[in-house]
N, C-alpha and C positions, 0 to 999 in steps of 0.2 A: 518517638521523639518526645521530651518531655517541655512542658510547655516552657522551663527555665531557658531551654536552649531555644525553643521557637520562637522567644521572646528577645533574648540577645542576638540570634541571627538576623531579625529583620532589624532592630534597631540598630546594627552593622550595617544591613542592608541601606538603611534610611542614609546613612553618613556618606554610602558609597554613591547612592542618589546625586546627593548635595554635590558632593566633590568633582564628582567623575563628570556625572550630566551624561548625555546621549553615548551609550554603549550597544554593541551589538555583543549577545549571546549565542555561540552556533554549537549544540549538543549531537553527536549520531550517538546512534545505538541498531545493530543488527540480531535479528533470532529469527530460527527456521521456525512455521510451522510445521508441526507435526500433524498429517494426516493420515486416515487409514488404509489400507489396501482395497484397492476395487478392481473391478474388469474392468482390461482397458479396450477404451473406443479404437477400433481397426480403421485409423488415420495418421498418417503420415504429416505433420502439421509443424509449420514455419511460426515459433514466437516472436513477433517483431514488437520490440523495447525500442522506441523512440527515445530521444533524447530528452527532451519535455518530461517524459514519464520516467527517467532512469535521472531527473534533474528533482525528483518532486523534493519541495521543502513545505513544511506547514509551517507560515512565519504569524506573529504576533507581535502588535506593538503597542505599549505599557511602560507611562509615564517615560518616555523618553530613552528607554531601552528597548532594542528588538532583539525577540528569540524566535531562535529558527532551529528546528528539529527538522535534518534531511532526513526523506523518507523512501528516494530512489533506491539505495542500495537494498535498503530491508523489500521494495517491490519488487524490485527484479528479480532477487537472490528467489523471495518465495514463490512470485509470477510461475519462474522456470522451474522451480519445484512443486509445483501444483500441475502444470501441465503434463508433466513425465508422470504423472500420477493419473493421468486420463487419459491420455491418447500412445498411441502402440510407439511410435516414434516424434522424437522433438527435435528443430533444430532451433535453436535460438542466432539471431542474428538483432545486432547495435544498428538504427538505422537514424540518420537525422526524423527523419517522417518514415511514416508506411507506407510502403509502396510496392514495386513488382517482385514478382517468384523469378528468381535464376535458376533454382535446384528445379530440375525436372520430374523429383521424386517429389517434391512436396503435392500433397493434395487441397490442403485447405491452409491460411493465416489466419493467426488469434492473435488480433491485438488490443492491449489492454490499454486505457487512458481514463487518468484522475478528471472527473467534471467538477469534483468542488472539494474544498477541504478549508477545515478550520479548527479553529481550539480555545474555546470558553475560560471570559476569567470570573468564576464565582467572587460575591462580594467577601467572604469571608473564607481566611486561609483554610479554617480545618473542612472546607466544603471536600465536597467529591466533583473533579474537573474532565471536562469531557472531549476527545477530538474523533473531530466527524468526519467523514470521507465516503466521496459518492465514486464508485469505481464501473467503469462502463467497459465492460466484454464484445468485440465483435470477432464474428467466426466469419470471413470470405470465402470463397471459393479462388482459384488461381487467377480468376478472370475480373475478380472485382466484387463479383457479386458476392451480397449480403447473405449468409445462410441462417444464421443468429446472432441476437445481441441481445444484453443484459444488460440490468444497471442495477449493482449491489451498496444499498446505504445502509453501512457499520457505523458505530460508534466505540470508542473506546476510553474505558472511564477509570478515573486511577484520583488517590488522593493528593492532593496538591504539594510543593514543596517549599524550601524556599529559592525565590528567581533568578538566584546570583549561584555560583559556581561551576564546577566541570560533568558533573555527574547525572545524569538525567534520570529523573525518577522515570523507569521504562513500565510500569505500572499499564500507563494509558496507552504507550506503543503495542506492549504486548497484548492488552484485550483486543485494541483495534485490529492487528495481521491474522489475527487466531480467527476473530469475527468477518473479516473479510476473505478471509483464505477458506474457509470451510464454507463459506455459503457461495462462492466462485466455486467451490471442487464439486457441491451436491444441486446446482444448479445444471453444470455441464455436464456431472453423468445422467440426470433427470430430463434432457433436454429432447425430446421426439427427434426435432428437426433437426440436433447434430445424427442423432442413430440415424437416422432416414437417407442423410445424405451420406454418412458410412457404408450404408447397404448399396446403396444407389452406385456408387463411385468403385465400389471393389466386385460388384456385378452379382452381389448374393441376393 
């Protein structure tokens, strides 16, 4: 972007300030991560996608405009493609909250929940701008019990744009699923206590 134009966009921008006053900005943007091939853990395993966490938005609010970047689809979409990529079988199930096993086949539930999320406004536009996201892994057993949990804090860092239109600079999305998704994939396959309870549960 040349700075003629980053100079007449925000002085638009300033005008639209003035005039408009308190607007809301709502951007999605979705992309798989791509991860690599592993051996898969010999588990039968229920992903339960709350509502809360298939609702996530990172909002921000700046000078009397709020922007909000949903961030459920892009979790879920990858969630459930992270997990097929670890464990032998998946079922994925929409639940208000997490709760009980109906499938008699399932062995264990993975459910994932955002603990904190936000997104930096550097003082200066040409800075490099950051969203942070703390993502918490629990692995149960049918019964309740806890077998594992994790908690992965990514960051995702992308250069800034300007605040006003339709298009989201996907910059900082895309570092953030990449850096959350691969340290969620080489956590679970490094995990003693998922192998342990694999072993355990299928009688090897």
């Amino acid at each position: 972007m040349s700075f003629y134009k980053f100079l007449t966009d925000n002085i638009v921008l300033g005008f639209l300030l003035f005039f408009i006053g308190c607007t809301t900005i709502k951007m999605e943007y979705t992309n798989i991560v791509q991860l690599k091939e592993a051996d898969l853990i010999n588990l039968s395993v229920e992903l339960q996608l709350t509502q809360n966490f298939r609702n996530t938005e990172c909002v921000r609010e700046e000078g009397g405009w709020t922007f909000i970047t949903p961030l459920g689809k892009n979790l879920s979409i990858n969630a459930e493609e992270m997990t097929k990529k670890v464990f032998r079988r998946v079922k994925t199930t929409h639940m208000l909250t997490s709760g009980q096993v109906e499938d008699p086949s399932i062995q264990a539930v993975l459910v994932p929940k955002v603990d904190f999320l936000n997104q930096d406004r550097p003082f200066s536009a040409f800075s490099i701008q950051t969203m942070s996201m703390n993502l918490v892994w629990t692995l149960l057993d049918t019964g309740g019990n806890i077998i594992w949990t994790t908690t992965i804090n990514a960051e995702g860092k992308g250069h800034m744009q300007p605040i006003y239109g339709e298009k989201l600079n996907t910059e900082q999305v895309d570092n953030l699923m990449r850096n959350v998704f691969e340290d969620s994939f080489n956590r679970i396959l490094s995990s003693k206590e998922i192998q342990e309870y694999a072993r355990k549960i299928n009688g090897a």
